[in-house]
MARPA-798048 format. One line per field, with one value per residue (C-alpha): residue in one letter; x, y, z; residue number from 0. Coordinates in Angstrom, 3 decimals. Each point is the difference from the previous one (the first is absolute). Layout:
# MARPA-798048
residuo: c(A/...)
px: c(X/...)
py: c(Y/...)
pz: c(Z/...)
num: c(NUM/...)
END
This chain:
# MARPA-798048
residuo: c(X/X/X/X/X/X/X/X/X/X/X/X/X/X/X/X/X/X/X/X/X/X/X/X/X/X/X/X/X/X/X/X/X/X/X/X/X/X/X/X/X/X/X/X/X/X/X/X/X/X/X/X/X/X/X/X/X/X/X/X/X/X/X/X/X/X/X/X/X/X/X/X/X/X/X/X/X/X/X/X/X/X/X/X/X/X/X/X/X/X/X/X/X/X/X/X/X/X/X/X/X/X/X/X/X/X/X)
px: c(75.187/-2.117/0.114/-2.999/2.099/-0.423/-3.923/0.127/1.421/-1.893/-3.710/1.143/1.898/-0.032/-3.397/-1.500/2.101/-1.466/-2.684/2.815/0.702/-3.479/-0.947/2.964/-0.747/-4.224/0.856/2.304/-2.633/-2.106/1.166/-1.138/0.265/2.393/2.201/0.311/0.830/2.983/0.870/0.361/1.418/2.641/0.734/0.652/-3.364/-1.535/-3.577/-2.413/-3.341/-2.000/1.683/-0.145/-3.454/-1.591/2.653/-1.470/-3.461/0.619/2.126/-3.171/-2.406/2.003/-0.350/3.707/-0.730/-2.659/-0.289/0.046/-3.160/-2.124/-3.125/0.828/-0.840/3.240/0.473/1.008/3.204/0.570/2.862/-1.383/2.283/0.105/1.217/0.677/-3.120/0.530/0.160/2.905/2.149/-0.573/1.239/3.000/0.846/-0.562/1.941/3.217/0.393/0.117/2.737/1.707/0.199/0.891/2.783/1.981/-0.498/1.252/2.813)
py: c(25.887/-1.510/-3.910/-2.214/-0.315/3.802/-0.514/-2.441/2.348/2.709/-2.102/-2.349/2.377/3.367/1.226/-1.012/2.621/2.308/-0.139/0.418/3.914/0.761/-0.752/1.450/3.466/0.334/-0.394/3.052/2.503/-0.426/-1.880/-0.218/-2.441/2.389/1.100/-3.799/-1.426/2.501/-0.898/-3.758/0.452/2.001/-2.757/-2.109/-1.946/-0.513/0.837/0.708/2.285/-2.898/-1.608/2.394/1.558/-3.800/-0.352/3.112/-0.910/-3.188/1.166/2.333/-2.858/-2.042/3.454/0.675/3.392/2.548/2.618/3.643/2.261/-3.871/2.021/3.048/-0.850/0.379/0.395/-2.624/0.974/1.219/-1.589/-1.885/-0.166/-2.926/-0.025/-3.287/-1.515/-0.676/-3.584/0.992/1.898/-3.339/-2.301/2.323/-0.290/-4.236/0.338/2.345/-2.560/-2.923/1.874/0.815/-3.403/-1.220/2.263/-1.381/-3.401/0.852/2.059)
pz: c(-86.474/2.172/0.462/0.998/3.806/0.334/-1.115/3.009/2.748/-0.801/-0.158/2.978/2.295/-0.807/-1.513/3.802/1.853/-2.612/3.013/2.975/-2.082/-0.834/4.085/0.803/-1.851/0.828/3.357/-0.289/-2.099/-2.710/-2.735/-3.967/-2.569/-1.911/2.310/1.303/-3.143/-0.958/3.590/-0.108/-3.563/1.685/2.450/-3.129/-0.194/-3.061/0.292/-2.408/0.440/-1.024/3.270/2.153/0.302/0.405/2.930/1.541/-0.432/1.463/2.510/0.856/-0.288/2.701/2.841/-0.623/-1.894/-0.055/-2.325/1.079/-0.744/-1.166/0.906/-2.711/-3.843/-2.024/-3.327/-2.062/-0.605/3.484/2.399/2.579/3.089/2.460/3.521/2.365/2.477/3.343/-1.244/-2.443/2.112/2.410/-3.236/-0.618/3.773/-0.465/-2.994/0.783/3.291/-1.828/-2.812/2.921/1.260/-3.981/0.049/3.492/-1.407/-3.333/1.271)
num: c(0/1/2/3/4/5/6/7/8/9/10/11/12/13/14/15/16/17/18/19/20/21/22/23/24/25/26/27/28/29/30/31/32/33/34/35/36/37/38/39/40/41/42/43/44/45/46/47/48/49/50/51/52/53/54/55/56/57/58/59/60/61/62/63/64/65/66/67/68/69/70/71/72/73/74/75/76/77/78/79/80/81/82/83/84/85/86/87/88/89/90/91/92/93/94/95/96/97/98/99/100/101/102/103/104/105/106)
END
C-alpha cells in the first residue's frame, strides 16, 4: 500500500532525479520515451506515460534534449528518440558533482 509519506518522497525527492537517468542515458545514445519509461520503472520509480513524455518535451524545450532525425516527418505513431545537448551533457556534469559532493557529506 502506498501511504500519503511515500506520495511525498516520490513528488518531493525522487520524481526530479527522474531527470539525473533520462540525462544520464541521452548522453550515452539515443533514447525513447518507451524504452525510458520501462527503464526508470525498473529502477523502482513510478512513472506514468502521461508524466513522462511532458518531462521530455520540457526537458527539450529547456536545450537539455534534442530529438534525433527533428528534420524527417514521422509518423504518428513513430518513436521519436532524444539524445543530450551540449547544454545537457554540461547539466549532468553540474549535477553528478554536486551528488558527489551530497554523498561525502551524507556518508
Amino acid at each position: 500500500m502506498i501511504t500519503k509519506t511515500d506520495d511525498a518522497l516520490e513528488r518531493e525527492i525522487l520524481r526530479p532525479l527522474w531527470k539525473v537517468h533520462i540525462l544520464h542515458h541521452a548522453q550515452e545514445g539515443p533514447i525513447v520515451g518507451h524504452w525510458m519509461l520501462e527503464e526508470l520503472r525498473e529502477h523502482g520509480y513510478r512513472v506514468s506515460p502521461g508524466t513522462l513524455y511532458p518531462l521530455l518535451a520540457r526537458m527539450e524545450k529547456l536545450g537539455w534534449l534534442e530529438r534525433v532525425n527533428k528534420g524527417r516527418r514521422k509518423a504518428s505513431k513513430a518513436a521519436c528518440p532524444y539524445r543530450a545537448t551540449a547544454a545537457g551533457r554540461r547539466a549532468l556534469s553540474e549535477v553528478e558533482t554536486r551528488l558527489r559532493e551530497l554523498v561525502r557529506e551524507v556518508h
